[in-house]
C-alpha angles and dihedrals in degrees: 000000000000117000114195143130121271111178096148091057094046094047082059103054087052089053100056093050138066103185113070132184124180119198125202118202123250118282092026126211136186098284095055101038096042089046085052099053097037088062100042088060090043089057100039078057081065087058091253129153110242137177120179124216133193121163099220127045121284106247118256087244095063093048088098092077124085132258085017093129098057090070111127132194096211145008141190101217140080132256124209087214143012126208105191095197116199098357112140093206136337097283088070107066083061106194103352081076079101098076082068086080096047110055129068095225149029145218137139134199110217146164106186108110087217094062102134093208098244094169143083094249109013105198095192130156114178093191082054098114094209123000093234081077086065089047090053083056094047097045079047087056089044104055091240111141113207124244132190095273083051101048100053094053084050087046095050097049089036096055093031097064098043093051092247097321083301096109119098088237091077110108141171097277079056085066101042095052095054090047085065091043095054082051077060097058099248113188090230098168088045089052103034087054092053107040091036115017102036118093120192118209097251084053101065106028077059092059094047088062090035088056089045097068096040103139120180117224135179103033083319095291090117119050122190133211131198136199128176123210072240089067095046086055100046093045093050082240130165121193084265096064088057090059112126099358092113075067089071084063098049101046092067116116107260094015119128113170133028147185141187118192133203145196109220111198088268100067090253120135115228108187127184120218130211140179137175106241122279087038113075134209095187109094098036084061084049099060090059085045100252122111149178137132131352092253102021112045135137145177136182130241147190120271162287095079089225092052086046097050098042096057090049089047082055094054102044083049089055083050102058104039 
């Protein structure tokens, strides 16, 4: 399947509607619900009529941005036209699928190398660092000049997903962007300290259990991480609070691989999935049918947690023999 950007087509798909829905994948962080918003903005500035969707609840971090709180998990009407943005394939977009039905037309704006290009134009781009990159280039084809509101929803996909400009996806157009979102004024101390240096109380009540059961595996090159629905429940925790704690595996001198895993309310197991380049998780993630980056993927299985872990455990070991 081809990847690659499409931001013409897409412009012209815009063009030619006047309805607009953009959808965020489930359990959303910082880069879908940024490049969302960012786009939303962008297109309201064409004078389009736009209404935003996401399944699950937008975390606190992300409620300086604006229009955050006119996400909506349904809707009736119809769309001429539906932008999935960030959504790795169309499981992720949970209930809000629906909308698929709903809308004339559709595109999507990506960055995940195991998209599978659902929709009617796929403009995908797997050495995109963040897809709000994609969503700049396609504001720049558009005409539509960025502005401060626009600019911190571009900043919080955009460092989110690159783990505060440290990935090794970061590259040189990274850079460029953020030197046009500082002309914007961008209130980078005010937003850094919230997205990165912030740490709500369920959050860390939540990494003390997750660092409990830390157990090292495969000559101590794979570490595992556990959390019970219990856990979630004792620590006054929500999915949110359990973003980026598999990174205190993985940041361990010798480790390669490394995966949290978590009970939802339903009894599945989501488990999230990392490497140290050259080492990959993808695939891995793939073969559960889950997906992602090289070196940040996940899936969800079935439970018990024990019997989940330990089949993904299995796999990363295989890996790295």
């Amino acid at each position: 399947m081809e990847l690659t950007r499409k931001p013409s087509e897409i412009a012209q798909l815009i063009h030619d509607a006047q309805t607009i829905a953009l959808c965020s994948h489930v359990n959303p962080d910082g880069d879908t619900v940024g490049s969302v918003l960012a786009l939303k903005l962008g297109l309201e500035k064409l004078g389009k009529q736009v209404e935003v969707f996401c399944q699950h609840k937008i975390p606190d971090t992300l409620l300086m941005l604006k229009g955050v709180r006119e996400f909506r998990t349904a809707a009736e009407e119809q769309f001429d036209l539906l932008i999935c943005v960030d959504i790795s394939d169309i499981s992720r977009m949970g209930e809000c699928a629906a909308l698929l039905k709903q809308a004339k037309r559709t595109a999507q704006i990506d960055h995940h190398g195991t998209n599978p290009c659902e929709m009617e134009v796929n403009s995908v781009d797997a050495e995109a660092p963040a897809t709000a990159l994609l969503i700049k280039e396609q504001l720049d084809v558009l005409g539509v000049a960025l502005d401060k509101d626009i600019a911190m929803c571009l900043y919080a996909a955009i460092s989110t997903d690159t783990g505060n400009f440290a990935f090794r996806s970061t590259n040189a157009e990274t850079f460029r962007v953020m030197s046009e979102l500082m002309e914007c004024g961008l209130p980078l101390d005010e937003m850094n300290r919230v997205l990165f240096r912030q740490k709500q109380k369920p959050h860390v009540k939540l990494l003390g259990r997750a660092l409990n059961s830390l157990q090292f595996h495969a000559g101590e090159c794979v570490t595992t991480m556990q959390l019970t629905y219990q856990d979630f429940l004792d620590c006054g925790a929500l999915p949110e609070h359990a973003d980026a704690i598999v990174n205190y595996g993985l940041e361990i001198p010798g480790v390669r691989l490394a995966v949290l895993g978590r009970e939802n309310a339903d009894g599945s197991i989501k488990l999230a999935l990392r490497a140290v380049a050259p080492d990959r998780v993808d695939e891995i993630a793939r073969s559960f049918g889950g997906g992602g980056h090289a070196q940040a993927s996940g899936c969800t299985l079935e439970g018990p947690l024990e019997a989940a872990m330990a089949r993904v455990l299995d796999a990363m070991k295989r890996c790295i023999e």
